[in-house]
C-alpha positions in Angstrom: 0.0 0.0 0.0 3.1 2.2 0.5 3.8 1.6 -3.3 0.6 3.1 -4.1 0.7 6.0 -1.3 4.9 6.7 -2.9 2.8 7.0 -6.6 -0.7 9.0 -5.8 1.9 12.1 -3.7 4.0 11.8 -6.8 0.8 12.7 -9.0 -0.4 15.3 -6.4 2.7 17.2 -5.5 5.1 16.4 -8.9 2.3 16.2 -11.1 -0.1 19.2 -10.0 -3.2 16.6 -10.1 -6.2 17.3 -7.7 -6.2 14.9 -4.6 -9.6 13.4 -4.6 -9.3 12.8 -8.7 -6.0 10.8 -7.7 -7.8 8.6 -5.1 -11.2 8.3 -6.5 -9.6 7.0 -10.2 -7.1 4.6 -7.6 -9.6 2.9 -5.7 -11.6 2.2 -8.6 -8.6 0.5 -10.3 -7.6 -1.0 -7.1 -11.0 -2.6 -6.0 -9.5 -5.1 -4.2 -8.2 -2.8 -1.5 -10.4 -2.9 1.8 -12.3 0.0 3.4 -9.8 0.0 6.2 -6.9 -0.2 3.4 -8.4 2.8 1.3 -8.9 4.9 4.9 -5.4 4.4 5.5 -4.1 5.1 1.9 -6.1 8.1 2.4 -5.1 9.1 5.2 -1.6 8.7 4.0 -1.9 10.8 0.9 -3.7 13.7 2.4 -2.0 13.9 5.7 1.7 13.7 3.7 0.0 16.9 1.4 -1.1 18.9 4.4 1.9 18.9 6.2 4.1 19.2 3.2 4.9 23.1 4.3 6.2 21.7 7.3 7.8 18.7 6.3 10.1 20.5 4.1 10.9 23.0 6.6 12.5 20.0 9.1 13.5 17.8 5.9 15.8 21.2 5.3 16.9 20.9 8.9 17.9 17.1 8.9 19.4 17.1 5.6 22.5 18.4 3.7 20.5 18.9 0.6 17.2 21.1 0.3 13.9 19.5 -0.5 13.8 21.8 -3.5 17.0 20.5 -5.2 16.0 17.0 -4.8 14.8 14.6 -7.3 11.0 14.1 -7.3 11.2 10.3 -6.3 13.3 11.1 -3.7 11.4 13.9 -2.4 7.8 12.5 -1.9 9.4 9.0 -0.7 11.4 11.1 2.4 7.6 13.6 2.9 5.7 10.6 3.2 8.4 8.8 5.3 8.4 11.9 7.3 4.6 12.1 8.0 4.4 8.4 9.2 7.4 8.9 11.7 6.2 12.9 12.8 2.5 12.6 12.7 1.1 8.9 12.7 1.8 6.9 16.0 0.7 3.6 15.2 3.1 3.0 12.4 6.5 1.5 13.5 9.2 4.3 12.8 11.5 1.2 11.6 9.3 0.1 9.2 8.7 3.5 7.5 12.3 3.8 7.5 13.0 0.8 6.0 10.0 0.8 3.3 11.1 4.2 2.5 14.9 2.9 1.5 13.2 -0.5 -0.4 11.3 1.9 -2.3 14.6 4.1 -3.7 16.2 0.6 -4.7 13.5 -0.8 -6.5 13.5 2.5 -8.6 16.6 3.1 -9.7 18.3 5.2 -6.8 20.1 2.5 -5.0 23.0 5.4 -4.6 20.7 7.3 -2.6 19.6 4.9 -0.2 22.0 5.3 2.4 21.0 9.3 2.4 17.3 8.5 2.5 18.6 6.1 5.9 20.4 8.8 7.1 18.2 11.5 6.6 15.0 9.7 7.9 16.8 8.1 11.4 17.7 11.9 11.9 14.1 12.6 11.4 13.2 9.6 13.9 15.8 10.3 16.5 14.7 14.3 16.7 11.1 13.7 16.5 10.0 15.5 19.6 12.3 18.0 19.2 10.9 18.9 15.5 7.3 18.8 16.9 8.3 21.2 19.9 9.3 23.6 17.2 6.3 23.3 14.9 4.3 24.1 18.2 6.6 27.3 19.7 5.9 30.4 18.9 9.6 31.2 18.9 10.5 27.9 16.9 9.1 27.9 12.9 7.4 30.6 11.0 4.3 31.1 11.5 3.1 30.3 8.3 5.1 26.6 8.4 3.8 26.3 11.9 -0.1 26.5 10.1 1.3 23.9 7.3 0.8 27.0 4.5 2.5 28.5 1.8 4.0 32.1 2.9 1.6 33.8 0.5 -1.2 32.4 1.8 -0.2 32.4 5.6 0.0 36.3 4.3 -3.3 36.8 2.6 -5.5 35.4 5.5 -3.5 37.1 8.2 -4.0 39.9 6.4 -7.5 40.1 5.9 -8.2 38.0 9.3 -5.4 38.9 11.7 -2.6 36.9 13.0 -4.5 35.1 15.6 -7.3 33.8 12.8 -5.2 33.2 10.6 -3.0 30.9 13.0 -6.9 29.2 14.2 -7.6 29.0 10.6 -4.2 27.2 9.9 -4.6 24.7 12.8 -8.6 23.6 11.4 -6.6 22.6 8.5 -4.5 20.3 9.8 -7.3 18.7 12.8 -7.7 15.3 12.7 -11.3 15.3 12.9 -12.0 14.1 9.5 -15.9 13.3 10.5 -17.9 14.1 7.7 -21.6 16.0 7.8 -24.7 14.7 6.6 -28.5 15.7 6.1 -31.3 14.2 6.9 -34.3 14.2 4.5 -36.1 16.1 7.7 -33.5 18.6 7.2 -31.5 17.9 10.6 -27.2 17.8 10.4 -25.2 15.5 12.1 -21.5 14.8 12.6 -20.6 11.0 11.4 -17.4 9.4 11.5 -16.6 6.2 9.3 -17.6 5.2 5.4 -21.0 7.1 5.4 -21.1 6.6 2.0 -21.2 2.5 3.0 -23.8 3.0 5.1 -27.3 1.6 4.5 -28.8 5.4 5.8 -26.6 6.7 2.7 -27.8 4.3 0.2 -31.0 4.8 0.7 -31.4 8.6 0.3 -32.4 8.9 4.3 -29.1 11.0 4.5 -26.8 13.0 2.2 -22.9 13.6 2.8 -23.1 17.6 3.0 -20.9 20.0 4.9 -22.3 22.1 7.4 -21.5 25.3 5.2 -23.0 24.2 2.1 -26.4 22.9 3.6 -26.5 26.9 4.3 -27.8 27.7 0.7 -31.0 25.2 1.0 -31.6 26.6 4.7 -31.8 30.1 2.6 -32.9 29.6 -0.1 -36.7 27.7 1.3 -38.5 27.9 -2.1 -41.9 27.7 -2.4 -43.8 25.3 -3.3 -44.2 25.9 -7.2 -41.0 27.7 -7.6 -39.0 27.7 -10.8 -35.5 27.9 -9.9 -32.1 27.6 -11.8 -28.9 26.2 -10.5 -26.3 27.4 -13.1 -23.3 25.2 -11.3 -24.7 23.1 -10.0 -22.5 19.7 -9.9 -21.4 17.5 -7.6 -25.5 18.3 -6.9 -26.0 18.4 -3.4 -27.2 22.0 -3.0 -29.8 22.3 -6.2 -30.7 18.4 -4.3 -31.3 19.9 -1.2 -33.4 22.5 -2.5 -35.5 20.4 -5.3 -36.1 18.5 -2.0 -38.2 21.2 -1.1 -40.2 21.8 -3.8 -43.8 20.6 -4.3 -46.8 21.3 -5.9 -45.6 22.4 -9.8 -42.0 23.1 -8.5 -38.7 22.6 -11.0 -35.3 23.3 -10.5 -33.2 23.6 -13.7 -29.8 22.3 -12.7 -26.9 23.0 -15.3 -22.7 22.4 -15.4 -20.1 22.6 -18.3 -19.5 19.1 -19.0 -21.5 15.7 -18.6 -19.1 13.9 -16.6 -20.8 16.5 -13.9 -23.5 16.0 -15.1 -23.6 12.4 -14.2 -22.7 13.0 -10.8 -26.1 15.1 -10.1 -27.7 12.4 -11.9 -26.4 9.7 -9.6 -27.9 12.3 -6.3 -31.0 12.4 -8.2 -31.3 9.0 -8.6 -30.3 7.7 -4.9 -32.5 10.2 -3.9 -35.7 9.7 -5.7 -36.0 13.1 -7.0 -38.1 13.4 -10.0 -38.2 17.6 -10.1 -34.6 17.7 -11.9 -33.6 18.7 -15.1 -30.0 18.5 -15.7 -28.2 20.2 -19.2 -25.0 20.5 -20.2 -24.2 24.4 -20.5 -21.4 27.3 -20.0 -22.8 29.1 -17.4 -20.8 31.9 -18.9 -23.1 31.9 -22.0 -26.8 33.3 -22.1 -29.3 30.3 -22.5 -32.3 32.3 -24.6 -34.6 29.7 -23.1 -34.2 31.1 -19.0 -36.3 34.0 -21.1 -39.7 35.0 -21.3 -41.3 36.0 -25.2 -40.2 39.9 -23.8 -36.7 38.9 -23.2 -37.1 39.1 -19.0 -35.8 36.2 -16.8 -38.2 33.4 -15.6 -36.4 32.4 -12.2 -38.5 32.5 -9.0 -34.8 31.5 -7.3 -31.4 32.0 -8.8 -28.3 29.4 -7.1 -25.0 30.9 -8.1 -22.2 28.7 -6.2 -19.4 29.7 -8.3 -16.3 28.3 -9.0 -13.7 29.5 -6.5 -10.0 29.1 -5.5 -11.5 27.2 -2.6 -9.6 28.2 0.4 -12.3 27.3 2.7 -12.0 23.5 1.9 -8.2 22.7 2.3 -9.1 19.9 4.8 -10.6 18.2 2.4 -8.9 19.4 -0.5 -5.5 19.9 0.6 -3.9 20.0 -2.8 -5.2 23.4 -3.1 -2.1 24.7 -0.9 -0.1 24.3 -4.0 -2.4 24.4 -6.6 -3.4 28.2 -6.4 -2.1 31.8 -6.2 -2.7 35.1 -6.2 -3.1 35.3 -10.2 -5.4 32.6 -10.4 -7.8 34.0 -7.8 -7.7 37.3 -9.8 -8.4 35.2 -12.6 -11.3 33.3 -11.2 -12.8 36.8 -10.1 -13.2 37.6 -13.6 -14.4 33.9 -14.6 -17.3 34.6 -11.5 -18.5 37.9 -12.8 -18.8 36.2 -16.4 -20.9 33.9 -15.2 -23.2 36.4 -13.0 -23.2 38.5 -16.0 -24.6 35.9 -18.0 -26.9 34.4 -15.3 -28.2 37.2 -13.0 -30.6 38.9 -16.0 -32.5 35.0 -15.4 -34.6 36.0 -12.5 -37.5 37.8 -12.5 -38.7 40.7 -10.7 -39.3 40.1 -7.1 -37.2 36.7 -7.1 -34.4 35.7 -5.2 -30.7 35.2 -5.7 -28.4 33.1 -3.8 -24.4 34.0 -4.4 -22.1 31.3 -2.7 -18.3 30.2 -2.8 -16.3 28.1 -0.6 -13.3 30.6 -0.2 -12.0 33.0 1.7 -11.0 36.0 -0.5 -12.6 39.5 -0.8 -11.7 39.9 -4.2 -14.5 36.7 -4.8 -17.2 37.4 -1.8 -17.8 41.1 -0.7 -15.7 42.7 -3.8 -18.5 40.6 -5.5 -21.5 41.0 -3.5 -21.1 44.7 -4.3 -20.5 43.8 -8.2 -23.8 42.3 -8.5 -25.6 45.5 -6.3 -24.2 48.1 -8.7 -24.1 46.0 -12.0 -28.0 44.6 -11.6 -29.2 46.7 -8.5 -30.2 43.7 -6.8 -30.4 44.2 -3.3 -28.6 42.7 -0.8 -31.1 41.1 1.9 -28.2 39.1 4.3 -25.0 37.9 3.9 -22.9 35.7 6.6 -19.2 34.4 6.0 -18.4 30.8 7.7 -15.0 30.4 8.5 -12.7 27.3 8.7 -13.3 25.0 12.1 -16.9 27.5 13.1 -17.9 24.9 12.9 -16.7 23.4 9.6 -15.8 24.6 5.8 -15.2 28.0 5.0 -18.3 29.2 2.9 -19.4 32.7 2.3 -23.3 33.2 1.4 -25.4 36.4 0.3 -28.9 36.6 -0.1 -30.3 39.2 -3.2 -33.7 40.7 -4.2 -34.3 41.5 -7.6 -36.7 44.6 -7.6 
C-alpha cells in the first residue's frame, strides 16, 4: 500500500493533479483494497500533502540537501516517510524507515539509499524536538507552523489577523476528519466512518453535506411551485437539497459545463428519488435564450450561483489546493465569476431571489463581488454571513439578493 501512497503524492505534488481525482480514479482500479486499506491510503496521501509546508521545513533541517533540489522520487518518498514517523503513531518508525529505503532501490536510486537512511533516522531520532518547534511560537514561521505557503499564511492574516489566521491554519490540519450529513427532515449530524457504505446513505435517508453548504438550502426555502435555476450546480447536493423542497408544480433547472458532472447530479437524483430535476450541459458563462420569457425578462423564482472559487475554505478536504493556487489565479477566477453572473443574473425575475455562494475566503470573490452584483444589476442585498474554517466546519461565504 506504501507503493501506491509513494505513486498517488508523486501525481499530487510532482504532477499538480487534484487529490480526490488521484484517489477516487485509484480505488476504482484497485477494488481489491479494503475499506480499512483505502482509509489508511487516504489518510496517507492527504495527511503527507497537508503537512508538506512543514515537512520540508524540518526535511531542510535534517538534511545536507534542500527539499527543493532534490529529485522528485526522492522527495515524496522522504515527505511521506516523514509524515508516518512525525505525525502517525501507530506506524512502527523502523518500518517506515525501512519501506522508504526498499522503495529508492527498487526505482533506480540505490545510490541514494543510504541518504534517504540517514536523513530519515535523523528525522526519527529528533522527532519531539521537530514537533516542539512546529508548536513554539519562537521555533518555525508562523506560516510553516499552520502547514501553509508564505503567501497564503500572508493573505488570510491579512484580511483576518494573526490570531485567525494561525486558528484557521490549525482547522486545516485537525484530525477530525468526520464528515456532515443531512437528513431528509433537514436535521445535520457529525458522522465518523464510510458514510457513503452505510445503508442510511444508500438509501437517500441522509446525504454527505458539509455544514457550510447545507446553508444555501436553509436560505434559499422555495416555495412550493418555484422555478428555480442552478447554473453550477454539480457534484448536486445543493440544487438536491433544494429540489427537495419543492412541491406542488415546483422545478429546478440544474446546469454544469460538461456531462461527466453531469452524471454526478444524476447519480444524487437517482439515490434520492428526485423526479423535479432537469439536468443540461451548458457554460454558465453563455446566455441560455430559453431562461427567457417572449419579452426577453428572466423566468427564475430563485437564482443558485455557487461559483467556482480558489477554494480556500475546503483545504481539509482538499489539501492539494495549498499548491495548486495563487494570487493570479484568484484574480483570474474573479473575472471567470463575474462572467458567469453577467450571464446568469438577468434569469430571475422581478421580485425573485438570488443566492451568491463560494467556498473561499477572498474578498476579491465574496464582498468585492456581492457589491458587483448591487451596482451592475441593482439587486439588493437582503443578508450575507461568512463561515469560517473550524466554526464549525468549511469555510463558505453566502449572500442573499432581491431582484426589484
Amino acid at each position: 500500500m506504501r507503493d501506491l501512497v509513494f505513486s498517488l503524492v508523486m501525481d499530487i505534488l510532482e504532477k499538480g493533479r487534484f487529490s480526490h481525482v488521484v484517489l477516487r480514479e485509484a480505488f476504482q482500479k484497485q477494488d481489491a483494497l479494503s475499506r480499512r486499506d483505502k482509509a489508511f491510503v487516504s489518510r496517507l496521501c492527504l495527511g503527507t500533502v497537508e503537512r508538506t509546508v512543514q515537512i520540508d521545513y524540518i526535511l531542510n533541517l535534517a538534511s545536507s540537501v534542500r527539499v527543493r533540489k532534490m529529485k522528485p522520487l526522492l522527495r515524496t518518498v522522504l515527505r511521506v516517510a516523514s509524515f508516518q514517523i512525525l505525525f502517525l503513531d501507530r506506524v512502527p518508525e523502523r518500518a517506515a524507515v525501512h519501506t522508504s529505503v526498499e522503495y529508492i532501490k527498487r526505482h533506480g536510486l540505490a545510490g541514494l539509499a543510504p541518504f534517504t537512511n540517514a536523513v530519515l533516522r535523523r528525522v526519527s531520532r529528533e522527532k519531539e524536538a521537530f514537533l516542539k518547534m512546529l508548536r513554539d511560537p519562537s521555533g518555525a514561521p508562523p506560516h510553516v507552523r499552520s502547514s501553509l505557503p508564505e503567501w497564503l499564511y500572508e493573505l488570510l492574516k491579512k484580511e483576518y489577523g494573526e490570531g485567525e489566521a494561525l486558528r484557521m491554519g490549525e482547522a486545516f490540519l485537525s484530525d477530525d476528519h468526520g464528515s456532515y450529513v443531512r437528513f431528509q427532515d433537514g436535521h445535520a449530524e457529525l458522522w465518523e466512518g464510510d458514510v457513503a457504505g452505510t445503508e442510511a446513505f444508500r438509501s437517500g435517508e441522509i446525504t454527505i453535506q458539509d455544514y457550510a453548504s447545507q446553508q444555501v438550502g436553509l436560505w434559499a426555502k422555495p416555495s412550493k411551485d418555484d422555478y428555480v435555476v442552478d447554473v453550477c450546480a454539480a457534484p448536486g447536493g445543493k440544487c438536491c437539497h433544494v429540489a427537495g423542497m419543492l412541491s406542488g408544480n415546483g422545478v429546478m433547472d440544474a446546469r454544469d459545463l460538461t456531462e461527466e458532472k453531469l452524471s454526478m447530479i444524476r447519480e444524487n437524483i437517482s439515490r434520492l428519488g428526485l423526479s423535479n430535476i432537469r439536468t443540461k450541459v451548458w457554460d454558465a458563462r453563455v446566455p441560455d435564450p430559453g431562461l427567457f420569457d417572449e419579452n426577453g425578462r428572466g423566468k427564475a423564482d430563485l437564482l443558485l450561483c455557487d461559483l467556482p472559487c480558489s477554494g480556500l475554505g475546503v483545504l481539509k478536504k482538499k489539501p492539494d489546493i495549498r499548491f495548486s493556487m495563487e494570487p493570479a489565479k484568484i484574480l483570474n477566477l474573479q473575472k471567470l465569476q463575474r462572467d458567469i453572473l453577467e450571464a446568469s443574473c438577468p434569469y430571475l425575475k422581478k421580485g425573485g431571489r438570488m443566492i451568491y455562494s463560494t467556498c473561499t475566503l477572498t474578498r476579491e470573490e465574496n464582498e468585492e463581488n456581492a457589491s458587483f452584483i448591487e451596482k451592475r444589476f441593482g439587486f439588493r442585498r437582503l443578508r450575507e454571513e461568512k463561515l469560517l474554517p473550524g466554526r464549525p466546519s468549511d469555510g463558505f461565504y453566502i449572500v442573499e439578493f432581491l431582484s426589484e
